[in-house]
C-alpha positions in Angstrom: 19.4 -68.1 1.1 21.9 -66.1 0.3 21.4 -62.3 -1.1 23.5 -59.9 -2.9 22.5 -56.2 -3.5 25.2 -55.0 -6.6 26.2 -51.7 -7.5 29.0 -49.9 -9.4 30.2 -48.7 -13.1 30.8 -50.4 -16.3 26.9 -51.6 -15.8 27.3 -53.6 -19.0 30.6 -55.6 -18.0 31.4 -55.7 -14.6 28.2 -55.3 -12.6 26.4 -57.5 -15.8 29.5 -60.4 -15.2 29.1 -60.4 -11.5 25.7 -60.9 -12.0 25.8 -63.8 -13.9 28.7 -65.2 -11.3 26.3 -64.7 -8.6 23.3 -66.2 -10.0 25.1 -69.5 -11.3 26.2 -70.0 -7.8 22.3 -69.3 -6.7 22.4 -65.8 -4.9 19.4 -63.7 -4.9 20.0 -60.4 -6.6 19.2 -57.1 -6.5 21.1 -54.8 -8.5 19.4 -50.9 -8.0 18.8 -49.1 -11.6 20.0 -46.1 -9.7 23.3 -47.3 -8.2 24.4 -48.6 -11.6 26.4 -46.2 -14.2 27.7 -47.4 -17.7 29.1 -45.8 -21.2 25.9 -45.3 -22.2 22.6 -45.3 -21.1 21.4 -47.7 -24.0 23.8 -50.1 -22.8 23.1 -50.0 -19.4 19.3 -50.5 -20.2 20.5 -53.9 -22.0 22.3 -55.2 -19.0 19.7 -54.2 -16.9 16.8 -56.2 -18.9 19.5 -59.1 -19.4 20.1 -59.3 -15.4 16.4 -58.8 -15.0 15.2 -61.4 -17.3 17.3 -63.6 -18.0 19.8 -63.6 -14.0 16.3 -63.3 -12.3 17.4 -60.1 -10.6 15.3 -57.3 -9.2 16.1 -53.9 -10.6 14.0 -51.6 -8.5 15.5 -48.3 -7.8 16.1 -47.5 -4.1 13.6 -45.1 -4.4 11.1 -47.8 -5.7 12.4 -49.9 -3.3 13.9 -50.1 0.5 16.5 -52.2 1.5 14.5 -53.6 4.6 11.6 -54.4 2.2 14.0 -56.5 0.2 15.2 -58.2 3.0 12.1 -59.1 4.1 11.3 -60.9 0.9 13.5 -63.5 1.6 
C-alpha cells in the first residue's frame, strides 16, 4: 500500500487537487487539518470535508494524531 501524508497552502486548490490525483491512483491519505492553510477558513473546511468524505482521507491534526500511529494503520 502506498501512503501519502499532504500538506501546504491553497487548501481548497492545490492540496484539494493533489488529493483527488492521489486517491484515483489508490494512495492512502492523510492530509493534517493543522498543516493545511487556505483563503479562508470556510473554504478550507469544504476541502477538508470533500477530501474526507468523498477522497477517503484522514484529517486528524498532528496533535490528534502521530505519524507512527498512522503508519501503523497500514
Amino acid at each position: 500500500m502506498s501512503r501519502l501524508i499532504l500538506t501546504g497552502v491553497a487548501a481548497d486548490i492545490c492540496v484539494l487537487f493533489t488529493a483527488a490525483d492521489a486517491h484515483m491512483r489508490e494512495y492512502d491519505l492523510w492530509v493534517p487539518q493543522d498543516a493545511i492553510a487556505g483563503v479562508s477558513p470556510e473554504r478550507t473546511a469544504w476541502a477538508v470535508d470533500i477530501m474526507r468524505e468523498t477522497l477517503s482521507a484522514e484529517v486528524a491534526s498532528t496533535d490528534m494524531l502521530a505519524l507512527a500511529d498512522w503508519i501503523a494503520r497500514a
